[in-house]
BAVEXMAR-223912 format. One record per residue: x negated, y, z of N, C-alpha, C, CB in turn; residue number from 1; residue in one letter. Coordinates in steps of 0.05 Angstrom, whole numbers, m for minus. Glycine has a CB too. Layout:
X_Y_Z_X_Y_Z_X_Y_Z_X_Y_Z_NUM_A
...
This chain:
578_455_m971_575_458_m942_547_450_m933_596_441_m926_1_X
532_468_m925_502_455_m900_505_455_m884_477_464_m893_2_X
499_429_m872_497_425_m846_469_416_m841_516_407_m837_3_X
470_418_m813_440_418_m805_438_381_m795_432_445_m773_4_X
419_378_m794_403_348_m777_417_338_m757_373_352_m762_5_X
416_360_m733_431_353_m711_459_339_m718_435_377_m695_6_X
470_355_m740_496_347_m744_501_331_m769_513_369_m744_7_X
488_321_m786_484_303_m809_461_281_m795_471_322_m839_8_X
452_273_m774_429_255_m762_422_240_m784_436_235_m737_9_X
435_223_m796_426_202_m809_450_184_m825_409_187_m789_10_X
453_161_m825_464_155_m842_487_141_m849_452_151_m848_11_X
508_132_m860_528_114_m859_521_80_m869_552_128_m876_12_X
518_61_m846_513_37_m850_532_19_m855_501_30_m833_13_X
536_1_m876_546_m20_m879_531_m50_m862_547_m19_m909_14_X
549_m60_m834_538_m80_m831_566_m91_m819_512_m78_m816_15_X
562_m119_m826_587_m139_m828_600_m117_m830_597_m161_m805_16_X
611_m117_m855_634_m104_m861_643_m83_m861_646_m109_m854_17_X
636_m62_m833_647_m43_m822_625_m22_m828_655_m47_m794_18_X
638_0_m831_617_33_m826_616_34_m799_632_67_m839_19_X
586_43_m796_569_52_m773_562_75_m784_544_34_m764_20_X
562_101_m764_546_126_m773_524_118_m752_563_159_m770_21_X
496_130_m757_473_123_m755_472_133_m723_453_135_m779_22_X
488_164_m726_491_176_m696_509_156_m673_509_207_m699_23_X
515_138_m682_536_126_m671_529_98_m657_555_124_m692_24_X
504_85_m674_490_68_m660_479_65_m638_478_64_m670_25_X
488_47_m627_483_35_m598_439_34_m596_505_m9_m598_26_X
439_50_m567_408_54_m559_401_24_m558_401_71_m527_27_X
370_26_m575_365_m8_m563_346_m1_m555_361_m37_m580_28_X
327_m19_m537_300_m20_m524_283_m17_m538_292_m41_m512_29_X
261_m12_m542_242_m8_m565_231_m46_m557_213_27_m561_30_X
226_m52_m584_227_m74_m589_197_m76_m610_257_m81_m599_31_X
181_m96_m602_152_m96_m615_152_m107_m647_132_m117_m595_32_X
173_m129_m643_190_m135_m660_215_m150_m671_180_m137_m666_33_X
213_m169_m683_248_m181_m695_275_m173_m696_257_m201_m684_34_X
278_m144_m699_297_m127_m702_302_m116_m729_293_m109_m686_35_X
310_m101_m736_317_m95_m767_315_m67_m777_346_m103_m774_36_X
313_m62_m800_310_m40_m814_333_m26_m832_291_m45_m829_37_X
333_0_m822_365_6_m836_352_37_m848_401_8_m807_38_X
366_37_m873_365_60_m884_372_94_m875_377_53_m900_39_X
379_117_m888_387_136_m877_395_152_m891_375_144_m863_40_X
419_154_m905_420_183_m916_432_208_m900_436_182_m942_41_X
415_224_m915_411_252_m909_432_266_m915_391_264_m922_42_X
440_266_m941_449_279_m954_446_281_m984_444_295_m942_43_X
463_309_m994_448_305_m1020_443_341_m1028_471_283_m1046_44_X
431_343_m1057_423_368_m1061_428_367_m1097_389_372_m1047_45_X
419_391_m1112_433_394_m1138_392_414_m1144_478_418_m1138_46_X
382_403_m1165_367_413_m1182_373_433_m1192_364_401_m1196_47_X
359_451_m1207_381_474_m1228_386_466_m1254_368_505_m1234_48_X
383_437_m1255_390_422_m1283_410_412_m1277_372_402_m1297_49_X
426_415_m1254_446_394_m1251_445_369_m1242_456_389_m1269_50_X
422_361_m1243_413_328_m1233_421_330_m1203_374_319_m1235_51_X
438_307_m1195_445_304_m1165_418_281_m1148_483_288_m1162_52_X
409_301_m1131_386_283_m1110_389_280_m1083_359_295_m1109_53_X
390_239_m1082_401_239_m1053_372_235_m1039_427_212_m1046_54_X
382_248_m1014_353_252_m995_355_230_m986_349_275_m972_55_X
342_211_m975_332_191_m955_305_181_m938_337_174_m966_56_X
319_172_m916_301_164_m895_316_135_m896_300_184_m865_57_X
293_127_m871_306_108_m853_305_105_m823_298_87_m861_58_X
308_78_m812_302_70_m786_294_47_m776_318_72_m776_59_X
266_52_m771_258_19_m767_255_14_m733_221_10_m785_60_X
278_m4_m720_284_m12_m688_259_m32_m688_320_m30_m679_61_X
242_m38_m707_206_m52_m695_191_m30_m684_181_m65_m724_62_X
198_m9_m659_185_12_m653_151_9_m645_202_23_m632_63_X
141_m16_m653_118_m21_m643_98_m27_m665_121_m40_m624_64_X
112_m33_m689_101_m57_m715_113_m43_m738_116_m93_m712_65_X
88_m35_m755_103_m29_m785_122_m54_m800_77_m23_m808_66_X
130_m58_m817_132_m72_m834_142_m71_m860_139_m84_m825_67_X
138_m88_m868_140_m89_m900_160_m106_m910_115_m98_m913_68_X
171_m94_m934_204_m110_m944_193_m106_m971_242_m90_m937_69_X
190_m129_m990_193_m124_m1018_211_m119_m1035_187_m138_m1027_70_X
207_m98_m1058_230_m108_m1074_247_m127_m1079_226_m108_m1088_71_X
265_m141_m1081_283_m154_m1090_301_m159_m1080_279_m169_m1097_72_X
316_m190_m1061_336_m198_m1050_344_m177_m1024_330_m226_m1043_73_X
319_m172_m1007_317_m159_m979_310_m137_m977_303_m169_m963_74_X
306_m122_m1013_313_m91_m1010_311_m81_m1045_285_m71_m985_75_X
333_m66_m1044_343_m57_m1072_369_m50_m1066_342_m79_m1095_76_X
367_m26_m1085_378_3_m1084_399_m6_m1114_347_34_m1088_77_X
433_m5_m1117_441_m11_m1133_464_8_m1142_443_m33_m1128_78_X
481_3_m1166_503_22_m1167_526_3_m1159_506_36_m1197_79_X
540_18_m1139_570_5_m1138_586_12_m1153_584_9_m1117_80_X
608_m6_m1157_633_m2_m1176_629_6_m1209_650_23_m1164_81_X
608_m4_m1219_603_m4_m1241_575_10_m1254_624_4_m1247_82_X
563_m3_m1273_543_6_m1289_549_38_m1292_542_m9_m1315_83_X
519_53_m1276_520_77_m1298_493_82_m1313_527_105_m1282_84_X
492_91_m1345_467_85_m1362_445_105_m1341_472_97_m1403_85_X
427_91_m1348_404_95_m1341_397_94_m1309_399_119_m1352_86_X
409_77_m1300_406_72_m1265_412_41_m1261_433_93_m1244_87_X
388_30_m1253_395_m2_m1244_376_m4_m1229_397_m26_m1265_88_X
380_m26_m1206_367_m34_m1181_352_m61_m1192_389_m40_m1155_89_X
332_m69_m1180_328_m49_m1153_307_m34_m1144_332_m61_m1132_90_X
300_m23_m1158_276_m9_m1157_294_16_m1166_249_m19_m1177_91_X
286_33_m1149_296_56_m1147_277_85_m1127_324_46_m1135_92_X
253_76_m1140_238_91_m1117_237_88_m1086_245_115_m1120_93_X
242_70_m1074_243_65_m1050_219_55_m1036_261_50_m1049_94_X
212_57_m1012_193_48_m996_189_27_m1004_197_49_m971_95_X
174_3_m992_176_m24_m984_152_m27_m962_172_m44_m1011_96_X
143_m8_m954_127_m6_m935_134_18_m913_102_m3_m949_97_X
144_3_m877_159_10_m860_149_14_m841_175_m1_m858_98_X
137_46_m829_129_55_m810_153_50_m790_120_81_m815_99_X
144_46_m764_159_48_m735_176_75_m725_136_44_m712_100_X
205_68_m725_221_87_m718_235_107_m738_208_98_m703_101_X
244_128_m731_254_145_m754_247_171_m762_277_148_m750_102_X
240_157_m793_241_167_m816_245_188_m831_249_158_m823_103_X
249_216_m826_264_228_m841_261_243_m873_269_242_m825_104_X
278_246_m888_280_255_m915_248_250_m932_289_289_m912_105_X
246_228_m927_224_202_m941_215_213_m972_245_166_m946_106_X
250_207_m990_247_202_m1014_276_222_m1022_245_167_m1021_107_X
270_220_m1054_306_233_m1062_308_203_m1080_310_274_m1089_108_X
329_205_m1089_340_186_m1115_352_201_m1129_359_164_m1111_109_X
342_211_m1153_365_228_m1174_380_201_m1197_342_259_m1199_110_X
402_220_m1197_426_207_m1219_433_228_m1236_457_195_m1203_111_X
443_223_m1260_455_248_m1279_466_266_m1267_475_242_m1296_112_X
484_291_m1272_497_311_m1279_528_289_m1275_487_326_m1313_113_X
527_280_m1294_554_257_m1298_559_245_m1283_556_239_m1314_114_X
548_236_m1252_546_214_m1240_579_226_m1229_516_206_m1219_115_X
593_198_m1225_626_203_m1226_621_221_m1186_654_158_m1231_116_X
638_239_m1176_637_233_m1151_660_211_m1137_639_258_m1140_117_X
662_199_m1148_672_179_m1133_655_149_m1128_698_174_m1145_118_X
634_156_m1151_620_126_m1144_600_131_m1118_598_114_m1174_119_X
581_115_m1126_561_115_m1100_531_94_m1111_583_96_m1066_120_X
519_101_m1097_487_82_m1088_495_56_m1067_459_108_m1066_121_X
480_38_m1067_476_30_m1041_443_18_m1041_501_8_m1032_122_X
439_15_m1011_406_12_m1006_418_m15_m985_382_47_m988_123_X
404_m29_m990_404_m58_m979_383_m66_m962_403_m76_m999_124_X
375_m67_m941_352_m79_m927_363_m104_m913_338_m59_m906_125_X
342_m120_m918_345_m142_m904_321_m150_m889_353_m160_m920_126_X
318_m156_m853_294_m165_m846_305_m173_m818_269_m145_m848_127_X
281_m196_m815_298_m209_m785_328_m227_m789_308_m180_m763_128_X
333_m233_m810_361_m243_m806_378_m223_m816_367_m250_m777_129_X
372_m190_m806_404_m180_m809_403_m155_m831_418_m167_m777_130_X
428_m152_m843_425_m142_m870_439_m113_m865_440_m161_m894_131_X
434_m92_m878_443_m67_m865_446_m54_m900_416_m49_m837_132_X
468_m47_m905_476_m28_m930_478_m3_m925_499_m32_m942_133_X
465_12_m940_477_46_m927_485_56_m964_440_75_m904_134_X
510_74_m964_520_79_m985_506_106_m987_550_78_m985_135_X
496_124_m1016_497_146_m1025_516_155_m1033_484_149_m1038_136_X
525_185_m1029_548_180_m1040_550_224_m1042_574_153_m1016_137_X
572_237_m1058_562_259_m1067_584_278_m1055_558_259_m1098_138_X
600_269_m1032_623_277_m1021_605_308_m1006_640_250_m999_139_X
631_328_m1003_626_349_m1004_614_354_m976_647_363_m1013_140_X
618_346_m955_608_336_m934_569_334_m928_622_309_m936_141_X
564_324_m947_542_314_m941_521_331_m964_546_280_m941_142_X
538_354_m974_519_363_m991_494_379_m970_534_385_m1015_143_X
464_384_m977_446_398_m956_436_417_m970_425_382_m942_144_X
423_441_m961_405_454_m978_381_458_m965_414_476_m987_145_X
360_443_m968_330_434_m962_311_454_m972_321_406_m976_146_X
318_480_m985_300_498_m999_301_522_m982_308_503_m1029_147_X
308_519_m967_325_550_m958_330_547_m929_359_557_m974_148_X
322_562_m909_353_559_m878_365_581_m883_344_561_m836_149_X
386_586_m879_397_606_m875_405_624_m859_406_605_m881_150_X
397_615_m830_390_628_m812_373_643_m813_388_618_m799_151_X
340_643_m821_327_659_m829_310_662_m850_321_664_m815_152_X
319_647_m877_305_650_m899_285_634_m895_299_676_m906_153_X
276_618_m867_259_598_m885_255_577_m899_249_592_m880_154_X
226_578_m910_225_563_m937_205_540_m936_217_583_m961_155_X
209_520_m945_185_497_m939_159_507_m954_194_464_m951_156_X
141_490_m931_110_494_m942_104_491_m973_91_471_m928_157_X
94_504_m989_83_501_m1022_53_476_m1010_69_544_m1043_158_X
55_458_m1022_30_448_m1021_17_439_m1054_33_424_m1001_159_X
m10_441_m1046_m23_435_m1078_m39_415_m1069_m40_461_m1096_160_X
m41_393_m1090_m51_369_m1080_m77_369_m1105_m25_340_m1079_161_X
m99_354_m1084_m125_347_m1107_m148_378_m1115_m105_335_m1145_162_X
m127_389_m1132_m143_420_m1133_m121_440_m1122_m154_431_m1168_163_X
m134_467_m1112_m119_487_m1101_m98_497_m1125_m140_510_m1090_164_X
m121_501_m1144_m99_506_m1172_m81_495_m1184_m107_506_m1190_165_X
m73_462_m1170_m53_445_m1178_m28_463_m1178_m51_421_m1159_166_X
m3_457_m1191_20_465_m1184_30_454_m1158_35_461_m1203_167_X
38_476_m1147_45_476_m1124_75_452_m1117_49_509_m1120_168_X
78_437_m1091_96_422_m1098_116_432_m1068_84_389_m1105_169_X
144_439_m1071_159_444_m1044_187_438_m1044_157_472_m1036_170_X
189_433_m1021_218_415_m1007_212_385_m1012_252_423_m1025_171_X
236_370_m1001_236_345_m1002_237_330_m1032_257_338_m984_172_X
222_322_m1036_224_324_m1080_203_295_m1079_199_368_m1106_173_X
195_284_m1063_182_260_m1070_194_241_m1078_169_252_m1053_174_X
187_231_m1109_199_211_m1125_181_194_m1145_218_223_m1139_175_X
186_175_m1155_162_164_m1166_163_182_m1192_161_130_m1172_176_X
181_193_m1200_187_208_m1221_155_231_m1222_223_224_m1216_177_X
157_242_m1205_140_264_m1191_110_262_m1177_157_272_m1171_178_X
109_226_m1175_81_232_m1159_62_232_m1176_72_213_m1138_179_X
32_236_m1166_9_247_m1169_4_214_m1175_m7_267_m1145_180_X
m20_215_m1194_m39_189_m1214_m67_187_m1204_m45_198_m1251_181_X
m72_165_m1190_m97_165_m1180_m122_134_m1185_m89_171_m1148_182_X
m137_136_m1189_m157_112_m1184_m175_111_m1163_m173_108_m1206_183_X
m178_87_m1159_m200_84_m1137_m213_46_m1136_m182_96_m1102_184_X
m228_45_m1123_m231_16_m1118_m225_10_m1101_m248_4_m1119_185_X
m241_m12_m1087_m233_m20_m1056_m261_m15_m1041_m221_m56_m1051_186_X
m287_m10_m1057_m306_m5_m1037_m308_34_m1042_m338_m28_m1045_187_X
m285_37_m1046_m293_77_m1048_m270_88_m1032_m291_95_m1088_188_X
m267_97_m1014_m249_110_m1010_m234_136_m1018_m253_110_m994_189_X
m210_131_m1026_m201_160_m1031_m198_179_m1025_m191_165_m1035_190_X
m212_215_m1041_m205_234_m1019_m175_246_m1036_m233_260_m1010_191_X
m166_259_m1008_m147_269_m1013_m145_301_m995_m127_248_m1009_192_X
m150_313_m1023_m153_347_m1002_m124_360_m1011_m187_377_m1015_193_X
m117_376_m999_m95_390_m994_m93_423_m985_m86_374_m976_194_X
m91_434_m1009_m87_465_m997_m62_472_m995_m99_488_m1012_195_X
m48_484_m969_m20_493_m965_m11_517_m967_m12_488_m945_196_X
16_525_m963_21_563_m962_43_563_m946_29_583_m994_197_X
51_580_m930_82_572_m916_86_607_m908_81_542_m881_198_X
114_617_m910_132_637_m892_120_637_m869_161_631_m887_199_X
114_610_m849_115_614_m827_132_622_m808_104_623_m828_200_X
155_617_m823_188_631_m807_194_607_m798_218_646_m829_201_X
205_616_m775_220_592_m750_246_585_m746_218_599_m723_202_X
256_558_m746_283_562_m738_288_538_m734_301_576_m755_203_X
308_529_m717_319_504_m708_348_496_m701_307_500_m689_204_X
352_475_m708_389_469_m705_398_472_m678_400_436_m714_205_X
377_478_m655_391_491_m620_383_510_m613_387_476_m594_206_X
371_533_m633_364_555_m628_342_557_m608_385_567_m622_207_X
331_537_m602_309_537_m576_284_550_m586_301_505_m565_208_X
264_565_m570_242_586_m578_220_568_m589_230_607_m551_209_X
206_574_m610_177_566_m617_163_563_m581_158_595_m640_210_X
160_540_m584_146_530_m554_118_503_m565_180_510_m528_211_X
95_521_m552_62_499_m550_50_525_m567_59_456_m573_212_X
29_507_m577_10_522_m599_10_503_m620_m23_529_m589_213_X
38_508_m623_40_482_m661_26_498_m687_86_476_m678_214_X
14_486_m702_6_505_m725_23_505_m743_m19_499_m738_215_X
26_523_m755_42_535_m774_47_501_m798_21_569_m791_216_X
32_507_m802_28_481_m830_21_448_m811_m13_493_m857_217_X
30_422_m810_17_398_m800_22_377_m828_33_387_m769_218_X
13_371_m820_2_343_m853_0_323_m834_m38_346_m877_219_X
7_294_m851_16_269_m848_19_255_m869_37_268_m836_220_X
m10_225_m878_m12_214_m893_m2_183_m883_m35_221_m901_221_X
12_159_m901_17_139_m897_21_129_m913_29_136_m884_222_X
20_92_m913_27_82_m933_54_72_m944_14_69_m933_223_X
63_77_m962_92_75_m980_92_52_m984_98_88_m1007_224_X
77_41_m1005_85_15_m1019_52_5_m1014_100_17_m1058_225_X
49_m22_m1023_23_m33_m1032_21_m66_m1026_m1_m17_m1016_226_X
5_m78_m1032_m9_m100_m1025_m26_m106_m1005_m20_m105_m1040_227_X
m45_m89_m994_m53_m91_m964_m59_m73_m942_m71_m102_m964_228_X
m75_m68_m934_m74_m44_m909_m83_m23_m918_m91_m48_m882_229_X
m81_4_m925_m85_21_m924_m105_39_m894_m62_23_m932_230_X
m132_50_m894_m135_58_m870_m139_85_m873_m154_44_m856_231_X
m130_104_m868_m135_142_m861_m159_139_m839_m98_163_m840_232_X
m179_155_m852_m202_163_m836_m182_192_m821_m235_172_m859_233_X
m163_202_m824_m143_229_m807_m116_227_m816_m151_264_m815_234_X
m98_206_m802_m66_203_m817_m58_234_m827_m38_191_m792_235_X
m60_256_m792_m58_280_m787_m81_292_m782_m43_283_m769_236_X
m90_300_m812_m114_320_m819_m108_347_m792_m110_335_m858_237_X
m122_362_m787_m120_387_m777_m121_401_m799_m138_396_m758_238_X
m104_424_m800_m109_441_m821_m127_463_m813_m84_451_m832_239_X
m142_472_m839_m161_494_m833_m152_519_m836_m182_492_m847_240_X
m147_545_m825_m132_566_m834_m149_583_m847_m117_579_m815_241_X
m136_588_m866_m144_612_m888_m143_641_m891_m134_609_m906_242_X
m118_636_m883_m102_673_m871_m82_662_m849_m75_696_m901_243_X
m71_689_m843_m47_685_m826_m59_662_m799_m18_670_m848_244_X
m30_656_m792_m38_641_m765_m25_638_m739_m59_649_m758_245_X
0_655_m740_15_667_m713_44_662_m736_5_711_m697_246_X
70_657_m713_96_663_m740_104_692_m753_127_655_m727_247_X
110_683_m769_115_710_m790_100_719_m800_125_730_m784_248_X
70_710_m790_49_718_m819_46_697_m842_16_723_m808_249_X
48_705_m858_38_688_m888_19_671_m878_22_707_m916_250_X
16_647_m888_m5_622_m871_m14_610_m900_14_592_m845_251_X
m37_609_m899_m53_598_m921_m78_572_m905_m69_630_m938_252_X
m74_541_m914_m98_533_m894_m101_514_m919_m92_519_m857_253_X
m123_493_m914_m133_474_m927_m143_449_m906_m156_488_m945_254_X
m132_431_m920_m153_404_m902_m142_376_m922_m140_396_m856_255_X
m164_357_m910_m178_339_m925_m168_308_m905_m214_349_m927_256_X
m162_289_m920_m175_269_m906_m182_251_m934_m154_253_m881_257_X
m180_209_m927_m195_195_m932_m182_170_m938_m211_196_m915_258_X
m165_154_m954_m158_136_m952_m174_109_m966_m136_142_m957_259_X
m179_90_m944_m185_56_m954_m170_35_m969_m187_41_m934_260_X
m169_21_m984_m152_0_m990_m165_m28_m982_m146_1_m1019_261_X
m156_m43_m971_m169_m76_m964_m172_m96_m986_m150_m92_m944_262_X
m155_m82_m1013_m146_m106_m1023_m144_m91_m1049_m120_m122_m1010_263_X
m149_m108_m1071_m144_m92_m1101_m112_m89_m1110_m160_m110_m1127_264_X
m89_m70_m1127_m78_m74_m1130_m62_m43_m1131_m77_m95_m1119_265_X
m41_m50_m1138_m16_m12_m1143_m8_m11_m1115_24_m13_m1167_266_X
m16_16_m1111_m5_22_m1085_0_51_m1082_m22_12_m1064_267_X
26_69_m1070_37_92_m1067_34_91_m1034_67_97_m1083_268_X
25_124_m1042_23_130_m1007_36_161_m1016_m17_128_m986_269_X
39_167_m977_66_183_m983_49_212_m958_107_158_m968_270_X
65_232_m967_53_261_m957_74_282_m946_38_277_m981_271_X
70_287_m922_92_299_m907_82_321_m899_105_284_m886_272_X
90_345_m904_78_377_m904_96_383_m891_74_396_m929_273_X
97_390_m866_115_401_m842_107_437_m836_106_378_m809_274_X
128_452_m828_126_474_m820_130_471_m790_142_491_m834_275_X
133_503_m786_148_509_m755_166_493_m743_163_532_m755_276_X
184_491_m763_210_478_m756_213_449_m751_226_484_m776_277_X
192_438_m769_198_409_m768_220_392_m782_202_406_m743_278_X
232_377_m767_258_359_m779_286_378_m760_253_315_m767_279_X
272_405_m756_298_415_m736_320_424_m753_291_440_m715_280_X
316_427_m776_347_437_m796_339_407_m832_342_497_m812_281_X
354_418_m837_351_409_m866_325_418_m876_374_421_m885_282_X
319_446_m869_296_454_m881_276_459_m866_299_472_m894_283_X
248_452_m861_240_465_m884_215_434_m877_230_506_m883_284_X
206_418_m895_191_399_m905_194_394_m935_197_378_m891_285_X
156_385_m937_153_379_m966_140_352_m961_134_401_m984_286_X
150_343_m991_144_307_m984_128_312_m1019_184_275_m978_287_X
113_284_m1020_103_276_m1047_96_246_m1046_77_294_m1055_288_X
90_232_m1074_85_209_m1064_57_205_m1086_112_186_m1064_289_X
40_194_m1075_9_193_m1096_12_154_m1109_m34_200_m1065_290_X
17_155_m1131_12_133_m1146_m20_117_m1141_15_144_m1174_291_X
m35_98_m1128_m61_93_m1130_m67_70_m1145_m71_91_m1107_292_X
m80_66_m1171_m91_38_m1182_m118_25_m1163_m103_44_m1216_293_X
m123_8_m1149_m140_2_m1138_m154_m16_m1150_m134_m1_m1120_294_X
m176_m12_m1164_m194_m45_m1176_m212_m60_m1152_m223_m36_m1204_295_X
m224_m83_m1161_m232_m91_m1146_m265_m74_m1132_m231_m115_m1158_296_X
């Protein structure tokens, strides 16, 4: 079954005890900070190897203040109801570095072919005091298909990272499994160029018309994980167009930005290739995540 965003929002929370669906949570004030961070699943999706990949986001109620959760006690990703080989928490490809507000289809987590459907994931955040679980889980419900709308065949942006000739990378597929290998220091900044390709086909979960002068292709750089501040000389590069340019023409663009590190040390930053559509169905976004060694 696909369902769209509108109707899959986000995610099923474990707090004291009880399930919360994410749509279901009570509005809070935007808050600068001491509020908490809760996960989001999406959904899930199937490889053509069979590998099951759960999509995730989150939600951070610090609508004013990034923040940051490390690996271990106050965030880690685990298996419930028993060991399965080759999956243990808590490192599980997950953030630990928490932009303001919500999140969507961030990261995947793949598990075998075998993974039982009755078991599950869970993602654990803890900050501020309060602890928020959200289960993965492979029920028929929540399956998505992120490659495709089917309303009108569109397809997420192809993006090629570093050189144009890179293999092209599309849909939500950012995993540490998958990211890009980089060096840099702390007195060089890194570039990061980006050539894209997109359908350019439109479509949204309320049927509402392409409305502004949005460009076909938008890019969005940030930091995932790390040790200290990360700065973008252009979070949101402009893209440069190549061809195309209006919907339904083939769109070809390129653009560039710049990232700083403050501090020596491993740090992943993360790449969000948006179309027409946006976060308005399951489809159509491409995510990646860039591995960085930083020396002094």
């Amino acid at each position: 079954m696909n369902m769209s965003f509108a109707r899959l929002f986000a995610a099923v929370a474990l707090a004291g005890g009880a399930i919360v669906y994410a749509a279901q949570l009570p509005d809070e004030p935007p808050k600068q900070f001491g509020s908490s961070v809760t996960g989001a699943f999406e959904g899930w999706y199937d490889s053509p190897d069979g590998t099951h990949n759960f999509l995730v986001g989150y939600l951070n109620r610090n609508r004013q203040r990034e923040e940051d959760i490390p690996l271990g006690p106050n965030n880690h990703i685990d298996v419930a109801g028993g060991a399965i080989p080759g999956l243990s928490g808590p490192d599980m490809g997950q953030p630990t570095h928490f932009l303001p507000g919500r999140q969507t289809g961030l990261f995947t987590v793949s598990v075998p072919k075998s993974f039982p459907t009755n078991s599950r994931l869970t993602w654990t955040l803890t900050m501020n005091g309060e602890t928020n679980v959200v289960p993965f889980t492979l029920k028929a419900d929540y399956n998505v298909s992120p490659f495709e709308d089917e309303a009108v065949g569109n397809k997420p942006p192809i993006a090629h990272f570093f050189t144009e000739a890179a293999k092209g990378m599309q849909g939500p597929i950012a995993s540490m499994a998958n990211a890009f290998t980089k060096s840099t220091s702390v007195s060089t900044p890194l570039a990061l160029p980006l050539w894209a390709e997109d359908d350019a086909k439109y479509t949204s979960g309320t049927n509402a018309p392409l409305t502004g002068n949005r460009p076909p292709v938008r890019v969005s750089w940030s930091k995932y994980r790390g040790p200290g501040t990360v700065t973008f000389d252009k979070a949101r590069p402009e893209m440069k167009t190549l061809a195309g340019g209006e919907p339904n023409q083939p769109y070809k663009g390129q653009t560039s930005a710049t990232a700083k590190f403050s501090a020596p040390g491993e740090y992943v930053l993360h790449a969000y290739v948006n179309d027409y559509s946006g976060f308005g169905e399951y489809c159509c976004w491409t995510t990646a995540l860039v591995k960085v060694n930083v020396t002094p």
